[in-house]
Structures are given as structure tokens and as C-alpha cells.
C-alpha positions as CSV (number, residue, x, y, z in Angstrom):
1,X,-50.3,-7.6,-18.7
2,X,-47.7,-8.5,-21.3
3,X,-46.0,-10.8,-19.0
4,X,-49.9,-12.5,-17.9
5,X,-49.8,-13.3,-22.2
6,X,-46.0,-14.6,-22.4
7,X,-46.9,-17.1,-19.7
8,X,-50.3,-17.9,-21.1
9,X,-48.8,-18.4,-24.4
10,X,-45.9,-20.4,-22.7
11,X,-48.3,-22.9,-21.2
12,X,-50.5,-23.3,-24.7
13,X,-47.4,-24.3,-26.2
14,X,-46.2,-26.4,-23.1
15,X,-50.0,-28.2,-23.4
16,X,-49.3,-28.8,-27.0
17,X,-46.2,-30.8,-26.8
18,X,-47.6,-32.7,-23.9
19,X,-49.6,-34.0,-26.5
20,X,-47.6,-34.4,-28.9
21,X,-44.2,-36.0,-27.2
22,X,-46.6,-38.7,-26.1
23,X,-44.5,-41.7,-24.7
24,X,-41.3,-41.6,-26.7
25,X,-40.3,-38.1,-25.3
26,X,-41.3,-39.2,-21.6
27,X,-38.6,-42.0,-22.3
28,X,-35.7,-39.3,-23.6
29,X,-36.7,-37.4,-20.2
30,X,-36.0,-40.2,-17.9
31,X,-32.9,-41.4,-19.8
32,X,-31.6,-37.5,-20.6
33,X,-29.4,-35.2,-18.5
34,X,-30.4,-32.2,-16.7
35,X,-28.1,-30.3,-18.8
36,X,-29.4,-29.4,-22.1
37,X,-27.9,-30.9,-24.8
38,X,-26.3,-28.4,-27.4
39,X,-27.8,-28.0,-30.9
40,X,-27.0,-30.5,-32.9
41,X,-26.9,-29.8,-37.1
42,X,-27.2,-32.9,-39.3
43,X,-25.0,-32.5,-42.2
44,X,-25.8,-35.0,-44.7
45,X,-22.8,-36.3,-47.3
46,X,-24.1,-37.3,-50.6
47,X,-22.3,-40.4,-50.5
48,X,-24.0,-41.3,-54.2
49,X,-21.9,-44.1,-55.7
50,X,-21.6,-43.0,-59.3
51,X,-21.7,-46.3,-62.3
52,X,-18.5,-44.7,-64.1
53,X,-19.6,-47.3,-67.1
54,X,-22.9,-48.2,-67.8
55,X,-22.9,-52.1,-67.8
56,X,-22.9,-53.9,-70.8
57,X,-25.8,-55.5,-72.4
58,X,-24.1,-58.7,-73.0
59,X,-21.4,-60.8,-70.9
60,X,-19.5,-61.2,-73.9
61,X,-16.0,-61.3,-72.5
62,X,-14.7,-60.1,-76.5
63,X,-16.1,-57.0,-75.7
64,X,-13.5,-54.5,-74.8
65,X,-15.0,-52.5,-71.9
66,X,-15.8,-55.7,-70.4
67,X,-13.2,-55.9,-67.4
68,X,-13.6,-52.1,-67.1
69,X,-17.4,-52.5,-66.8
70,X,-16.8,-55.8,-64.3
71,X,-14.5,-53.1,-61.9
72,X,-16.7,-50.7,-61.7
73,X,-19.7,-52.8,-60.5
74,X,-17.4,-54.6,-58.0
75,X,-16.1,-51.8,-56.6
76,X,-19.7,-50.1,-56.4
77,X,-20.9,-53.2,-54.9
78,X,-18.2,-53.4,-52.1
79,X,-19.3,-49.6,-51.3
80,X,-22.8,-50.4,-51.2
81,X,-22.0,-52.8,-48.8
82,X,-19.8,-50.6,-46.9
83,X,-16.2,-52.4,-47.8
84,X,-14.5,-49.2,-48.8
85,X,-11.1,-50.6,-48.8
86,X,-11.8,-53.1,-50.8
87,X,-13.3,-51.4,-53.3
88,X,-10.1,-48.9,-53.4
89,X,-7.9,-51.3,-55.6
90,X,-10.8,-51.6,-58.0
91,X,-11.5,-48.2,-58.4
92,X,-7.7,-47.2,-58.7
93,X,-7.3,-49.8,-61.4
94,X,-10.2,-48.6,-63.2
95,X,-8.6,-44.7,-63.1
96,X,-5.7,-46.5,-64.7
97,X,-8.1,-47.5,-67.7
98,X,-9.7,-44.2,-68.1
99,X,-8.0,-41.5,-66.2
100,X,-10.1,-39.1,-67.1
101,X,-13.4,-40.4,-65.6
102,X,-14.7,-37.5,-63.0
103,X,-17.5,-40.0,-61.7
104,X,-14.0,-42.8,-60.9
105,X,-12.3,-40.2,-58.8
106,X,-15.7,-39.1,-57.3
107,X,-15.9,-43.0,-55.8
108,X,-12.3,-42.2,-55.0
109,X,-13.0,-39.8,-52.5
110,X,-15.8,-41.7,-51.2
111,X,-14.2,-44.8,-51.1
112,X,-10.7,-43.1,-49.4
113,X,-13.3,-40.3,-46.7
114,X,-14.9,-44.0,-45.7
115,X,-11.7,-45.3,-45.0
116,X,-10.5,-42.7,-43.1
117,X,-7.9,-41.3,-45.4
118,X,-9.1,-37.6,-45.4
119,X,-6.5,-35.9,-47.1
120,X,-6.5,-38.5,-50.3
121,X,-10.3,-38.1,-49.9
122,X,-9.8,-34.0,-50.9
123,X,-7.3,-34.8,-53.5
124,X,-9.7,-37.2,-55.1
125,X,-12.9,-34.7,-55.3
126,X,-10.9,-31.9,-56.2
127,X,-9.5,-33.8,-59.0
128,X,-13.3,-34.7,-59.8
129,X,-13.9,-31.6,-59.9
130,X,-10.8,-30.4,-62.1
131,X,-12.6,-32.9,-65.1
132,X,-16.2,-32.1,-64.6
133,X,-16.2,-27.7,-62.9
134,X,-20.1,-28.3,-62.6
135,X,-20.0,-31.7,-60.9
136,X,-22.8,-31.1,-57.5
137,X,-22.3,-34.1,-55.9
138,X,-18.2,-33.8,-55.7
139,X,-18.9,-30.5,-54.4
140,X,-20.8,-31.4,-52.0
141,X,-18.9,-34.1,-50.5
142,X,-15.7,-32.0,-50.3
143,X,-17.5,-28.9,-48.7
144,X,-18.5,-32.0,-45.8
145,X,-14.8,-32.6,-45.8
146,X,-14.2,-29.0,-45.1
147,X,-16.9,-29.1,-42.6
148,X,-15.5,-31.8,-40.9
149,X,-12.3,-29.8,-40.8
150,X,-13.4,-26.4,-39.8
151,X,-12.7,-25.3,-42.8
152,X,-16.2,-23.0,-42.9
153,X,-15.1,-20.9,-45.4
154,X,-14.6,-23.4,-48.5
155,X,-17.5,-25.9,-47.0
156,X,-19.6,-22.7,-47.9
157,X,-17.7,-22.0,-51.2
158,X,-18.2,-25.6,-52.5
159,X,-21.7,-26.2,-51.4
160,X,-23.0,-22.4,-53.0
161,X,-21.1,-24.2,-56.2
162,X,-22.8,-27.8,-56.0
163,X,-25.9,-25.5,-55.6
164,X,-25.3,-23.3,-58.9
165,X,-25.3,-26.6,-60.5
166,X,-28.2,-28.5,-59.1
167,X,-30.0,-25.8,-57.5
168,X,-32.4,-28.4,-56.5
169,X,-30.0,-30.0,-53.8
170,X,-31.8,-30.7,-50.7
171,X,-28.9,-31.9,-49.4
172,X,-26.6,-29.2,-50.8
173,X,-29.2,-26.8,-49.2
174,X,-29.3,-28.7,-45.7
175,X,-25.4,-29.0,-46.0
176,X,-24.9,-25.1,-46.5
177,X,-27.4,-24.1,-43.6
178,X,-25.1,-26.7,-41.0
179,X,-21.9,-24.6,-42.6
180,X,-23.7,-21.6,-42.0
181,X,-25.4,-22.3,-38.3
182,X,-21.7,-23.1,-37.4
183,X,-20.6,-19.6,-38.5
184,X,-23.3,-18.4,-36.4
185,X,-25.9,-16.8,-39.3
186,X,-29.0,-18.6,-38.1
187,X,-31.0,-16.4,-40.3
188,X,-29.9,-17.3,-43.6
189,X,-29.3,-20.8,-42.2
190,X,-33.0,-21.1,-41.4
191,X,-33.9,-20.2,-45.0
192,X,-31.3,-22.6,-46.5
193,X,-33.1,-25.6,-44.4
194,X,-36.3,-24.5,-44.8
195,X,-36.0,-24.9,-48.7
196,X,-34.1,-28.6,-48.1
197,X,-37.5,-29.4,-46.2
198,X,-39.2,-27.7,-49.4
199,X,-37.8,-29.5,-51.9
200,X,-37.8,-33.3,-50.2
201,X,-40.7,-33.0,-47.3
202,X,-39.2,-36.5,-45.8
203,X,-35.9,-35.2,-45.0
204,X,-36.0,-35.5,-41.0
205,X,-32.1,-34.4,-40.6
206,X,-33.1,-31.6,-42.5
207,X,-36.3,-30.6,-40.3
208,X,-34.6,-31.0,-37.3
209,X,-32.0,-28.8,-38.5
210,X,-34.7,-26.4,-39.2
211,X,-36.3,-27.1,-35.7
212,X,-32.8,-26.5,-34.2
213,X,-32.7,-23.0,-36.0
214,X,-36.1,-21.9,-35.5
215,X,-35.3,-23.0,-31.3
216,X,-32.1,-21.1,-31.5
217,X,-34.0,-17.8,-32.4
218,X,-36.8,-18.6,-29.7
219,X,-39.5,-19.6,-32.2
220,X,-40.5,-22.5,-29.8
221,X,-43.6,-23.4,-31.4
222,X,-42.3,-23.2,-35.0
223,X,-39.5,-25.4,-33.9
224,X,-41.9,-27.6,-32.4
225,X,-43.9,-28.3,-35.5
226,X,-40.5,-29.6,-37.4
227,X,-39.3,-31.9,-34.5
228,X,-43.1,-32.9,-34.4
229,X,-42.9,-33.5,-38.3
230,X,-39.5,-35.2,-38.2
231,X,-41.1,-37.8,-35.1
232,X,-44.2,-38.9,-37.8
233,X,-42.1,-39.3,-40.8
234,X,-39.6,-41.1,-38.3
235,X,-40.9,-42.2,-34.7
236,X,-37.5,-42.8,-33.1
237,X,-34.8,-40.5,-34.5
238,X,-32.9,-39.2,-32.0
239,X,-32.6,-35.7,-32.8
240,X,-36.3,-35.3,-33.1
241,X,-36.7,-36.6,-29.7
242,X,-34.3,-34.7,-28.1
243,X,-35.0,-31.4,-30.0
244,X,-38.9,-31.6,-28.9
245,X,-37.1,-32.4,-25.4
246,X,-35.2,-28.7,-25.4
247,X,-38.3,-27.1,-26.7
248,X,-40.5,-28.6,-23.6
249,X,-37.3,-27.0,-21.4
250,X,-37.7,-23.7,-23.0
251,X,-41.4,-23.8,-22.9
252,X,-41.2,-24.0,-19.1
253,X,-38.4,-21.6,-18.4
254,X,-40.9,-18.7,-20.6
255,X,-44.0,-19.6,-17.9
């Protein structure tokens, strides 16, 4: 009798998604492998570009913050438009000015991790970091240096500390459940992206994270209502699709 409800249960759920795949997930199936894809964490960076200097109210060229103010916004601008190496002589020469702006060597690191210059990148958060202990967003970009590394241990250690900050961190939460998954503790991993969904309810990396969790642990329809969350907020992401794509495969290998 037991295994007459497993299936019966499998083919509710396998109804369900039917449903709710609809046309984009028939399109994954036809373009997918027969292999299943692995799980696949999204680890979000909080690429934030701080304003070291607010700018000034007036354009007056007397005023003697105005070059500082003038680099700042350049180099912000050339990251916003994702010209990292150019903004890196603009933010160096600020650091010159005031060397001990945390929020300067925070666009540091983001400026150098863009360019590909990892191991500058570290030096520049951690030197953020030495200014400003409490600083959440350097701590979380360097524990997604770590991560990128392998370095599990202090991506773990640095994302706990951007969350004793800011404890309100979806990303830091959503970062910290990745750094966990990859150390293989799905359980406190599923609580950690289950509060990144809490806190910002758009956060589709984070929900399929969640899904990715909850499928890792068997919870096929659970992980089916996150994949089927992430595809409204977000009709085409590719991790949606492809995670409600593994659920349909587990569905049918319970019947």
C-alpha cells in the first residue's frame, strides 16, 4: 500500500508541473541533455558602488573637495558602466587624497575582482575592512572571493561577519547558504536561503537556491513551488527553468 501512495503522490506532483512548466519548460526539454544537470547555487556579489564623497552642491571649482568629488563620480560612473579598468586610476588617485576612505578601497576591490586581478581584489577589501571592522558589504564581497577560491572556510567566516552587521543581508544570507551547500550542510543551507527569500521575496537566484536545496533533500514539491515562484517573478531565468526541469525527472523516477 505504501508504495500504491508514493506513486500516486508522484503522479499528483508530476500533474502539477505539467501545468505549471507550460511552454518554456517543454523548450529546456527539447534543447537539454539526457544527463541531469548538477545543482547549480547562485551566489550573488554585492557589487554596490559606494559614493566615497557625497557630491558637492555647487560646481564651484574654489571648493577644495572639488577634484576629489569629480574622481569619485567618474570612477563610479565608469563601473556603473562596466569600465573597471578605467575607473582603477581614478579610484587609486582618490586613495591618494584620503587614504583612509574604507568605502575608496571597497571600489578598489570591486574595480580590481572586475578586472580580473583577484589577489589585489583581497588586498583591497581586507584593507576596507581594516578601516571600517563592521563594514557588510566588504565582507561580503571578499567571502565571494573566497568562494570563488575554495576557500569555504573564510567565505563562511566573512559572510557570518557581514551578517552580524547587517543582519538583514539577503544577499549575505543567500551568499552563506551557496558557502554552506558547497560544504555539503543542506540543512542549515536551506534555512539561510529561505530567510534571503524572506527578507526580499523577488530574489529569483535566491529561490532557486532554495528550490535547489529543498530538491537535494527530495522535497520535490517544496522545490517546485520556489522554481515555480522564481519563473513568475522572472519567466526566462535559466535556473528556474532547468531546476523545475530536474524536479519533473525526479517526479518520474518516484512513480
Amino acid at each position: 500500500m505504501a508504495q500504491n501512495n508514493s506513486g500516486s503522490s508522484a503522479a499528483s506532483l508530476l500533474a502539477a508541473l505539467a501545468i505549471a512548466v507550460g511552454v518554456a519548460l517543454f523548450g529546456f526539454l527539447l534543447l537539454g541533455k539526457r544527463t541531469p544537470a548538477p545543482l547549480r547555487m547562485v551566489a550573488q556579489p554585492t557589487n554596490i558602488v559606494s559614493t566615497a564623497i557625497a557630491p558637492s552642491s555647487t560646481n564651484d571649482p574654489a571648493d577644495p573637495n572639488a577634484e576629489h568629488v569629480d574622481l569619485v563620480e567618474k570612477a563610479n560612473n565608469l563601473l556603473a558602466e562596466g569600465r573597471p579598468q578605467d575607473a582603477l586610476p581614478l579610484i587609486e588617485q582618490a586613495i591618494k587624497a584620503t587614504p583612509e576612505d574604507e568605502t575608496l578601497y571597497f571600489n578598489l576591490g570591486i574595480a580590481l575582482a572586475r578586472s580580473g586581478r583577484k589577489p589585489e581584489a583581497f588586498k583591497a577589501y581586507e584593507k576596507a575592512i581594516e578601516i571600517y571592522p563592521d563594514y557588510p558589504e566588504a565582507h561580503n564581497n571578499l567571502g565571494n572571493l573566497h568562494m570563488e577560491t575554495a576557500n569555504l572556510a573564510q567565505a563562511i567566516h566573512h559572510f557570518k561577519e557581514a551578517l552580524r552587521s547587517n543582519p538583514d543581508s539577503a544577499s549575505a544570507h543567500n551568499n552563506l547558504g551557496t558557502a554552506l551547500m558547497k560544504q555539503g550542510d543542506s540543512a542549515t543551507a536551506t534555512l539561510e536561503f529561505a530567510e534571503a527569500v524572506r527578507l526580499n521575496p523577488q530574489y529569483v537566484e535566491a529561490r532557486c537556491n532554495l528550490g535547489n536545496a529543498y530538491l537535494s533533500q527530495k522535497r520535490l514539491q517544496e522545490a517546485a513551488e520556489q522554481f515555480q515562484a522564481a519563473l513568475q517573478i522572472a519567466p526566462q531565468f535559466p535556473p528556474a527553468i532547468s531546476g523545475m526541469a530536474r524536479v519533473r525527472r525526479a517526479a518520474q523516477s518516484a512513480r
